[in-house]
TORKOL-4160 file (C-alpha; in steps of 0.2 Angstrom, whole numbers, padded with zeros to 4 digits, m for minus):
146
<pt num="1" X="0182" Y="m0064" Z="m0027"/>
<pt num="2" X="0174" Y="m0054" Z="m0018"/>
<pt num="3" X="0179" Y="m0047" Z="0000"/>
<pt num="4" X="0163" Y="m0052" Z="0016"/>
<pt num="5" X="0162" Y="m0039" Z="0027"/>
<pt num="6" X="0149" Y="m0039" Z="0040"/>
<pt num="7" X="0134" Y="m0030" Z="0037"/>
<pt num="8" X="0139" Y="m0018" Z="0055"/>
<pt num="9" X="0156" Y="m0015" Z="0046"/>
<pt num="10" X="0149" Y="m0011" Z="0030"/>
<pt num="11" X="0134" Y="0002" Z="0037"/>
<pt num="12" X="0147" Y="0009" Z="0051"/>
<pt num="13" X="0159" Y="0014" Z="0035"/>
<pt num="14" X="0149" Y="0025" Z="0026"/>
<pt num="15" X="0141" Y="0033" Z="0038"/>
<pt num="16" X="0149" Y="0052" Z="0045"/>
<pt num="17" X="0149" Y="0061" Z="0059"/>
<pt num="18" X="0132" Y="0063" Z="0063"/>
<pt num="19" X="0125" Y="0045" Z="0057"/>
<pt num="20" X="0119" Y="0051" Z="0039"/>
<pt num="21" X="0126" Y="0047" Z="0025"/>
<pt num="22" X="0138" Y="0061" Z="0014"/>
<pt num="23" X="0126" Y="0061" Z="0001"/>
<pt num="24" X="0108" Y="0060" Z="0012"/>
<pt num="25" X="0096" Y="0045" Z="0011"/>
<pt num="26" X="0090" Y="0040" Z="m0006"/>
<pt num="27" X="0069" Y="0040" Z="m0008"/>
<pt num="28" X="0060" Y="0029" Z="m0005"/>
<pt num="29" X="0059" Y="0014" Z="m0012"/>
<pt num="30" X="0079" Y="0015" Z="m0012"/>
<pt num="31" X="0080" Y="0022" Z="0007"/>
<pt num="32" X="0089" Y="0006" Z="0017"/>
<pt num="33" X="0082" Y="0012" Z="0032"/>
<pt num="34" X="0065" Y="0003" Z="0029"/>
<pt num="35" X="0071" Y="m0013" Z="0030"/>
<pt num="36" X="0082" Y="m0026" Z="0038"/>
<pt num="37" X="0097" Y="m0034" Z="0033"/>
<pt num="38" X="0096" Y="m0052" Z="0029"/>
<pt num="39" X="0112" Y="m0055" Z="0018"/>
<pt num="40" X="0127" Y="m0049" Z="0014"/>
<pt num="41" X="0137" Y="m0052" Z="m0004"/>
<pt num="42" X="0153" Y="m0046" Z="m0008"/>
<pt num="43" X="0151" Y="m0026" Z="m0001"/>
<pt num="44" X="0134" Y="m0027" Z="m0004"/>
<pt num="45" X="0120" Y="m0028" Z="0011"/>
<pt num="46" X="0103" Y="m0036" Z="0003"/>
<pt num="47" X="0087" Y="m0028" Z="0011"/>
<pt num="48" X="0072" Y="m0035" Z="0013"/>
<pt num="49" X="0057" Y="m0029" Z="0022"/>
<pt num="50" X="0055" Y="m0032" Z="0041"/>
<pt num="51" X="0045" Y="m0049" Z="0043"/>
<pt num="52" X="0033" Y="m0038" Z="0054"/>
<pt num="53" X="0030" Y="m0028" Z="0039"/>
<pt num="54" X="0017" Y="m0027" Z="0031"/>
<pt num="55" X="0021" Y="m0023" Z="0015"/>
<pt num="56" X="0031" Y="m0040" Z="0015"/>
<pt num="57" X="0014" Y="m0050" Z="0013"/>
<pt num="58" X="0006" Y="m0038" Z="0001"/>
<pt num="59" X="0021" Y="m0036" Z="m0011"/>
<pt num="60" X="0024" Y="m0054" Z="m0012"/>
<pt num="61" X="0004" Y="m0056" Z="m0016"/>
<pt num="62" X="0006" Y="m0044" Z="m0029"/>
<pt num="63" X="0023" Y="m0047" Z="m0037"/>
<pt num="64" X="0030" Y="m0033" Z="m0031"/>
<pt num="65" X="0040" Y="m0043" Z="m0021"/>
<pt num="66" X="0060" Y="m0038" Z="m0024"/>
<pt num="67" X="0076" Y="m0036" Z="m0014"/>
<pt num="68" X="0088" Y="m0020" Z="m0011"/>
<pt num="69" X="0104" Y="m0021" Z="m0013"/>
<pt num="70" X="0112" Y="m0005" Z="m0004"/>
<pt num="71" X="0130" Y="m0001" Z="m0008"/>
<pt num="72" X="0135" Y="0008" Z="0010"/>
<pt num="73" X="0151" Y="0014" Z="0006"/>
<pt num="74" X="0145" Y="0021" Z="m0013"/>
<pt num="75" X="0128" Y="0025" Z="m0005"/>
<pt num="76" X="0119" Y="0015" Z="m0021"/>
<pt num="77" X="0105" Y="0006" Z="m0023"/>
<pt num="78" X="0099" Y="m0007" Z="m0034"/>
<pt num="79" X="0082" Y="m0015" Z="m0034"/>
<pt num="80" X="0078" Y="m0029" Z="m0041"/>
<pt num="81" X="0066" Y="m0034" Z="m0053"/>
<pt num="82" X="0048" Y="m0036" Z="m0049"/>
<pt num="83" X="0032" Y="m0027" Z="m0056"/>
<pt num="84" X="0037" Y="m0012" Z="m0044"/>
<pt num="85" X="0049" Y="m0009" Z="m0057"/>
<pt num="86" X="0040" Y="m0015" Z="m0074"/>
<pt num="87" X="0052" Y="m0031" Z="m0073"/>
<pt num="88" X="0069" Y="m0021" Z="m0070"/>
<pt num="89" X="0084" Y="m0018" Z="m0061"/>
<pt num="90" X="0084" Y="m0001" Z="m0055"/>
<pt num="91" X="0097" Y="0009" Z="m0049"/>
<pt num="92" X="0099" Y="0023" Z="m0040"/>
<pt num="93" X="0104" Y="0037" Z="m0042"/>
<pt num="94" X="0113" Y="0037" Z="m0057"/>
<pt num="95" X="0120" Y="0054" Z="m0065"/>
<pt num="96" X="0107" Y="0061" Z="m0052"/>
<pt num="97" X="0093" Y="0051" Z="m0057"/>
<pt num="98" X="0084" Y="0032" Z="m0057"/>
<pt num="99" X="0090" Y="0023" Z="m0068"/>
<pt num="100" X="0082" Y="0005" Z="m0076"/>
<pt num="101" X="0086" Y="m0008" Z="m0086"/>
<pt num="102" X="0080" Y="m0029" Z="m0087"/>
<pt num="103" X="0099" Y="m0034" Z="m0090"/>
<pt num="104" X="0109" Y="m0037" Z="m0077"/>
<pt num="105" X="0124" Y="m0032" Z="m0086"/>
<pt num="106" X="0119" Y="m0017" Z="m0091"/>
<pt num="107" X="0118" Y="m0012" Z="m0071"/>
<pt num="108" X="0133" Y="m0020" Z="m0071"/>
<pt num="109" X="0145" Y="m0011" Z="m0081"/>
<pt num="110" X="0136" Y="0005" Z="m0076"/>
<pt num="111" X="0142" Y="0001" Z="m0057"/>
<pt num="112" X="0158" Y="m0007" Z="m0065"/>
<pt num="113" X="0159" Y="0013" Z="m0070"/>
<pt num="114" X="0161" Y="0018" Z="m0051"/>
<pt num="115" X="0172" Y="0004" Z="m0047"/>
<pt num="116" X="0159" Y="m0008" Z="m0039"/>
<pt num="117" X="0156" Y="m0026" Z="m0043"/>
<pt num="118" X="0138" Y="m0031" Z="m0042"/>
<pt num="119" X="0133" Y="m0048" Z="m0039"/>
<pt num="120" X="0136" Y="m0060" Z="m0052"/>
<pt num="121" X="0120" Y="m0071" Z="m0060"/>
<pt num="122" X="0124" Y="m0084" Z="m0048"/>
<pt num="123" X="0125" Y="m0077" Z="m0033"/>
<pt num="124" X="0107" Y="m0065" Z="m0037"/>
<pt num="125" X="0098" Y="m0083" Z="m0040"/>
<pt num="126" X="0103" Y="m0089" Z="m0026"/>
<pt num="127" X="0097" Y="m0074" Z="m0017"/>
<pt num="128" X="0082" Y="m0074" Z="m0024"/>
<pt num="129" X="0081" Y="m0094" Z="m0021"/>
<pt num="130" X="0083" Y="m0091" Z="m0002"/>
<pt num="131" X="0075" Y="m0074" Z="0001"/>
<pt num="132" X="0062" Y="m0072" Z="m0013"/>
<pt num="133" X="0056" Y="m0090" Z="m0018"/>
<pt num="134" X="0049" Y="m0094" Z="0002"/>
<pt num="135" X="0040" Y="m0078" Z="0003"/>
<pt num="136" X="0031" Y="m0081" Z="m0013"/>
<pt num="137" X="0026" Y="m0100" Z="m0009"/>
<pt num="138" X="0021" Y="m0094" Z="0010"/>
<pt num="139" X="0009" Y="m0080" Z="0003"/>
<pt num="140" X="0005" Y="m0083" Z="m0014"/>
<pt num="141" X="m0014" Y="m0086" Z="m0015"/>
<pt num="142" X="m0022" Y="m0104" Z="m0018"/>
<pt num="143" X="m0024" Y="m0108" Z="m0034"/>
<pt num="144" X="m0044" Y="m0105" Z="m0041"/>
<pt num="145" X="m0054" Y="m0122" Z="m0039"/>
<pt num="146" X="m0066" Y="m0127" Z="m0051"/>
């Protein structure tokens, strides 16, 4: 089972003296700074673009719609599939690097590795059921008529 903490306890734990994190900020895509917390699962926070954003409405137009899942403590980051990342996880860093894979399990056992439990199947579908699916139906074109 895994452990709720809020998302302030989470991102007031990693952080150092200073506010920065021992490792720095990932690049972008994976910096957590540009975007908002909308969810918290086990000792992950899941990221989404700001509402105001808008990157929010052309990503979800686009497919490139996805989630972050930042690990504060660890300072990791996972994306998650979209065709921002050909249809993969993608984890960063990873032996100093990006890493990506379509299989969950994969990104699992990698972060199993480091002692972290990523979200199970379950508890991904229902993040992308309440985060992803709304934005999709809300900006996804209207179909072509005829």
């Amino acid at each position: 089972m895994h452990t709720v903490l809020s998302h302030v306890t989470l991102q007031n734990r990693h952080l150092v003296l200073g506010g920065e994190p021992a490792l720095g900020w990932p690049p972008s895509p994976h910096d957590p700074r540009d975007r908002e917390t909308l969810d918290v699962v086990g000792d992950w926070l899941v990221l989404q673009f700001p509402a105001t954003d808008q990157k929010l409405e052309y990503f979800a137009r686009f497919s490139f719609l996805h989630l972050q899942l930042w690990h504060p403590v660890a300072e990791v980051s996972v994306l998650t599939p979209s065709r921002l990342t050909l249809g993969c996880y993608e984890l960063h860093p990873h032996a100093g690097n990006t890493f990506r894979d379509a299989r969950r399990c994969v990104i699992s056992s990698i972060l199993g590795l480091q002692q972290l439990t990523f979200p199970s199947c379950c508890e991904l579908d229902h993040l992308f059921a309440v985060h992803l699916t709304p934005l999709y139906e809300t900006f996804s074109p209207p179909p072509h008529r005829r």
